[in-house]
C-alpha positions, 0 to 999 in steps of 0.5 A: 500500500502506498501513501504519499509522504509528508514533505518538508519546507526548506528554511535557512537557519536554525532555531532552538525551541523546546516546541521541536524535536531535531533530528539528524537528515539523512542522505539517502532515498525516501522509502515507504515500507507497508506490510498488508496482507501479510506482504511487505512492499517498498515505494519510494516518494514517487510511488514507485515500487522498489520491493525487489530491489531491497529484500535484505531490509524486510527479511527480518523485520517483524511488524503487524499487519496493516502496518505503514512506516516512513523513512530513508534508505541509506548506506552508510560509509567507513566512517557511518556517514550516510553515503549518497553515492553508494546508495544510488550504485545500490539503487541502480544495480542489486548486484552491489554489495553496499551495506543497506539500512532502512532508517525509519523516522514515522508510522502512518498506520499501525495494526490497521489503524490510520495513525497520521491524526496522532501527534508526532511524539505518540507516532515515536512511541509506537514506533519504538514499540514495534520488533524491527531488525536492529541492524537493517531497520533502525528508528532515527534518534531525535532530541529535544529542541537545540536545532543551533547546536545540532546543526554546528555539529552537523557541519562539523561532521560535514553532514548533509543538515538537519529537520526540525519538526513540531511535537504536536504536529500530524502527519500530513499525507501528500502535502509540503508542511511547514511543520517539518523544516529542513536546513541544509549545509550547503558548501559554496563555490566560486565557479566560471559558466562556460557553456549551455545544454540547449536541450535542458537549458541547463548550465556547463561549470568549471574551476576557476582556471578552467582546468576542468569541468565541475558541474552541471547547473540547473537551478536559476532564477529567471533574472540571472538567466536573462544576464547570462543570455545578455552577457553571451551576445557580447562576449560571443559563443561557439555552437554545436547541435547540442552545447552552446559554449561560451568564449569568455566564462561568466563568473558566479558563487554557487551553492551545492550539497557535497563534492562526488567522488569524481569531482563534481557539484552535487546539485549546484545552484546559483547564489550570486554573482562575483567580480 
């Protein structure tokens, strides 16, 4: 069975308040986990149905029938970091052997009953409750309020950031809340565009030096756009079926979430422009 999860909003800061438990963001795939007729079946966000692909989380998990959780599937790294790009080799090919754990932070139904009314802090007691796997399947710690310092140790670790939800809040099915708020640690890069994929509109990053290509950008907002179409009919362009590059780079400040493992940006977005 699957149900559409409850979303995030996205804030910049932290805050400290005792109406918030915090909980650490994790790097990985939202998964939904529903046990009904006896059969477990894994979806993600999306609604896709993913049960094949993960037998190890559910062969020894032991929840009621009529049974709905919430949370991400990770892998985690030597240092047990949450690894992003491990899990997505695991998501793309079960002949990986990553590691896989399913980190469950809600409970939508319990033993047939719809549970989504409850407040969050009664949602935790039942999931506490429930026999799970302690090396596969794991509830997520949480602590209350001190989103500040959660999130300093959280950049300390260089970690992906940290949600703030309401103890009171329920859980709403299928919607953007803002009572779940998200903060992440975003690193930041001086960068030079280079170039333009005409099918997706999308961006061509590179050092500084241009030594060497570092990303793809994506997310821009429509002022900065039209400055870059203005910028190129000055500086002049060379084009191909497919890339429209630049003779001279335009120099920019992005905001990402981590480097790859092969040197790129992961998910690179414009935070303004540089001298």
């Amino acid at each position: 069975m699957f149900v559409s999860p409850m979303l995030l909003e996205r804030i910049e800061e932290p805050f400290n308040s005792d109406d918030y438990i915090t909980e650490l963001k994790l790097d990985g795939i939202r998964l939904l986990l529903s046990k009904f007729d006896n059969k477990i079946r894994l979806h993600t966000r999306h609604n896709n149905e993913v049960t094949a692909l993960f037998k190890e989380i559910y062969q020894n998990i032991d929840i009621p029938n009529g049974t709905v959780l919430d949370g991400e599937l990770i892998v985690p790294g030597a240092d047990g970091s949450p690894n992003f790009e491990y899990v997505m080799e695991r998501f793309k090919s079960p002949r990986s052997d990553h590691f896989l754990q399913y980190c469950v932070f809600d409970i939508i139904y319990f033993n047939g009953n719809k549970v989504d009314k409850l407040p969050l802090l009664k949602r935790k007691e039942l999931l506490m409750g429930l026999e799970m796997d302690c090396n596969r399947v794991v509830p997520i710690q949480w602590i209350e309020g001190n989103g500040v310092h959660y999130f300093n140790a959280v950049k300390e670790r260089d970690l992906e950031g940290i949600v703030l939800k309401r103890k009171d809040s329920i859980y709403e099915i299928n919607k953007r809340s803002d009572k779940w708020l998200k903060v992440i640690n975003y690193k930041y890069q001086d960068v030079l565009i280079t170039g333009m994929l005409k099918k997706e509109r999308s961006f061509l990053l590179s050092s500084l030096d241009k030594s060497h290509h570092i990303g793809v950008m994506e997310f821009i907002p429509n002022q900065e756009r039209k400055f870059i179409y203005s910028e190129i009919i000055n500086k002049g362009t060379i084009e191909t079926n497919e890339i429209v590059r630049f003779k001279e780079g335009i120099r920019c400040n992005v905001k990402f979430r981590n480097w790859t493992s092969k040197g790129k940006l992961r998910i690179p977005s414009f935070y303004k422009w540089i001298s």
